[in-house]
C-alpha positions in Angstrom: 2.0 41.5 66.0 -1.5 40.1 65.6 -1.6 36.8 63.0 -4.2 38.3 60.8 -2.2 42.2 60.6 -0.5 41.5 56.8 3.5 41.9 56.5 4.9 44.8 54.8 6.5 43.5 51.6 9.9 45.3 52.6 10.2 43.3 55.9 9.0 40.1 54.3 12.2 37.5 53.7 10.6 34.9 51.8 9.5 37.0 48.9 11.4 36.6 45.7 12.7 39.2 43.3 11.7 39.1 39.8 12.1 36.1 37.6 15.2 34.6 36.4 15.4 34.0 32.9 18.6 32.4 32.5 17.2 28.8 33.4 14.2 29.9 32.0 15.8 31.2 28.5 18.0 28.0 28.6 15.2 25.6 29.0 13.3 26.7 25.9 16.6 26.8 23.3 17.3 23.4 24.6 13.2 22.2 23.3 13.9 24.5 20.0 16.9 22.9 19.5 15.6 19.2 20.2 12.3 20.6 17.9 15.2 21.5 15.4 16.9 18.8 14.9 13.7 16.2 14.8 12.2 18.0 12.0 15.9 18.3 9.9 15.7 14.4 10.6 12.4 13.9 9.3 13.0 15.9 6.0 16.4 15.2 5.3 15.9 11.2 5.9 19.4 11.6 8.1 19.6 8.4 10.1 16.9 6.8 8.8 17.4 2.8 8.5 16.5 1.0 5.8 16.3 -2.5 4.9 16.6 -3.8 1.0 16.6 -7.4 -0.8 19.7 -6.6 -3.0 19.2 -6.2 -6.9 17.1 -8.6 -8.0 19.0 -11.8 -10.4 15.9 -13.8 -11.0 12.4 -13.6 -9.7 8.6 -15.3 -9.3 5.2 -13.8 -7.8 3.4 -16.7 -6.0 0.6 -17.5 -4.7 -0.3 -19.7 -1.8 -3.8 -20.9 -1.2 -5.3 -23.6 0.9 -6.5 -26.7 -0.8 -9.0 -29.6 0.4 -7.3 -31.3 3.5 -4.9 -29.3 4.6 -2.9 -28.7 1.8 -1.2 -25.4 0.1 -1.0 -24.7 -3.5 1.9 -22.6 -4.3 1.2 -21.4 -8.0 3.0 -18.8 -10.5 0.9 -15.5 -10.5 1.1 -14.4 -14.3 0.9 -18.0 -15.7 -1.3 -19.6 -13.1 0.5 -22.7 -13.4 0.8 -25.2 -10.1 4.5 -25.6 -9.1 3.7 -27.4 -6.1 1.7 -29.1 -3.5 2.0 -29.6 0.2 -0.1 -31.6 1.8 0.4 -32.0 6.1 3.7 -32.9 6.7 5.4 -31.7 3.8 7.1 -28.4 2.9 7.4 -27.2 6.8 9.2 -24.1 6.3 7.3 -22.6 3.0 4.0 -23.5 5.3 5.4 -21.3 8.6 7.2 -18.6 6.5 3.6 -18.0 4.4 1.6 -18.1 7.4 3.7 -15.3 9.1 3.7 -13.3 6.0 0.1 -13.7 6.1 -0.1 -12.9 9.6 1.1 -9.4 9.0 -1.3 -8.9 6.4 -4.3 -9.5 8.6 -2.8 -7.6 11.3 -2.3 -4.4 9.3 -5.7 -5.4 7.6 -4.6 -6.0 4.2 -6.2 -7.9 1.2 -5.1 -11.1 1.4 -5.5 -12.7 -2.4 -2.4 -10.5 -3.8 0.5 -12.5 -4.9 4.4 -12.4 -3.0 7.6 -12.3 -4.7 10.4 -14.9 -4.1 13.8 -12.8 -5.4 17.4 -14.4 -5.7 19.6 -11.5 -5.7 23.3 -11.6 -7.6 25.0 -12.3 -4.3 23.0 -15.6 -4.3 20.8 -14.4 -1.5 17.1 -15.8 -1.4 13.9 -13.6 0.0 10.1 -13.9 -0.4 8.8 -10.6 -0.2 5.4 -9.1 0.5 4.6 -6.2 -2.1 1.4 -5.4 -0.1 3.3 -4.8 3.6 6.3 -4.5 2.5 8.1 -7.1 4.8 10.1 -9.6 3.9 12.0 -12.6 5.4 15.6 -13.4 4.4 15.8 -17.0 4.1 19.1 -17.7 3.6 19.2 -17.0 7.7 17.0 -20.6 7.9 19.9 -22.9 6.0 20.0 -25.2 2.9 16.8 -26.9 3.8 14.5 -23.8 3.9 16.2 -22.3 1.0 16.5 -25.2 -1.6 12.4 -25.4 -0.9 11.7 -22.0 -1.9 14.5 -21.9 -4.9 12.7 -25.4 -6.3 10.2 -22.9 -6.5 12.1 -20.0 -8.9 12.8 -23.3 -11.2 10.1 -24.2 -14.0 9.1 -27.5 -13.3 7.1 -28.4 -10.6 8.3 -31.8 -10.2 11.6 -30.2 -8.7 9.2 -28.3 -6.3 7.3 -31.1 -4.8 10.5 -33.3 -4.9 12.2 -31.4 -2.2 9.0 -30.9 0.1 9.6 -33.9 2.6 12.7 -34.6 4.2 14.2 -35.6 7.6 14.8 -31.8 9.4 10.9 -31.3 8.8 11.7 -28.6 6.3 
């Protein structure tokens, strides 16, 4: 037999008959199924996490802005009033947790002049919360330090604000 002389397809023992459909059949209800199942998710909200504050007890929008030298002014936003004032050194933890919340807003490339919300919930649980992003940082995780400096802030006077702004743990 001559190389270029073509094989009968009877005597040929590498040729394969038909396709098979099992695998084939199998393979595609598996993708409908996975399909299926993501888009029942999706509408049905099934396993979808969520994250909440708790029902709000008492609660203050804020603003933070930068002062002359370094300092932040933390005042209510509906009255306008300053509750306090921390100039380098003090009020450690507000400065940090403000700056990250801020962080995220220029990341996701939000305004930046809108006011956050501090909320103590029923169970005594402190959070400032970003209405704009929609983050939030639990500070109750940080301990008393952190927390009495943003619940000086929930009370009316400012002198209990700034009065808690220096302290030995740099909080």
């Amino acid at each position: 037999m001559n190389i270029d002389e073509k094989i009968p397809d009877k005597d040929r023992q590498d040729k394969i008959e038909g396709i098979h459909k099992v695998p084939l059949f199998g393979a595609l209800g598996v993708a409908a199924l996975a399909l299926f199942v993501v888009a029942g998710a999706q509408f049905s909200g099934a396993g979808k996490v969520t994250r909440s504050i708790g029902v709000p007890e008492q609660e203050r929008t804020l603003l933070f802005r930068d002062g002359a030298s370094g300092k932040v002014i933390v005042r209510d936003a509906v009255t306008k009033k300053t509750l306090a004032t921390y100039g380098r050194g003090e009020g450690a933890f507000i400065r940090q947790s403000m700056r990250a919340m801020s962080h995220t807003r220029i990341q996701q490339k939000q305004e930046m002049g809108q006011p956050y919300r501090l909320v103590k919930t029923k169970s005594g649980k402190l959070s400032i919360v970003d209405p704009v992003t929609g983050k939030f940082i639990k500070l109750n995780a940080f301990g008393k330090v952190a927390m009495d400096g943003f619940l000086a802030l929930l009370d009316d006077s400012a002198e209990s604000a700034n009065a808690t702004t220096i302290s030995d743990k740099g909080a």
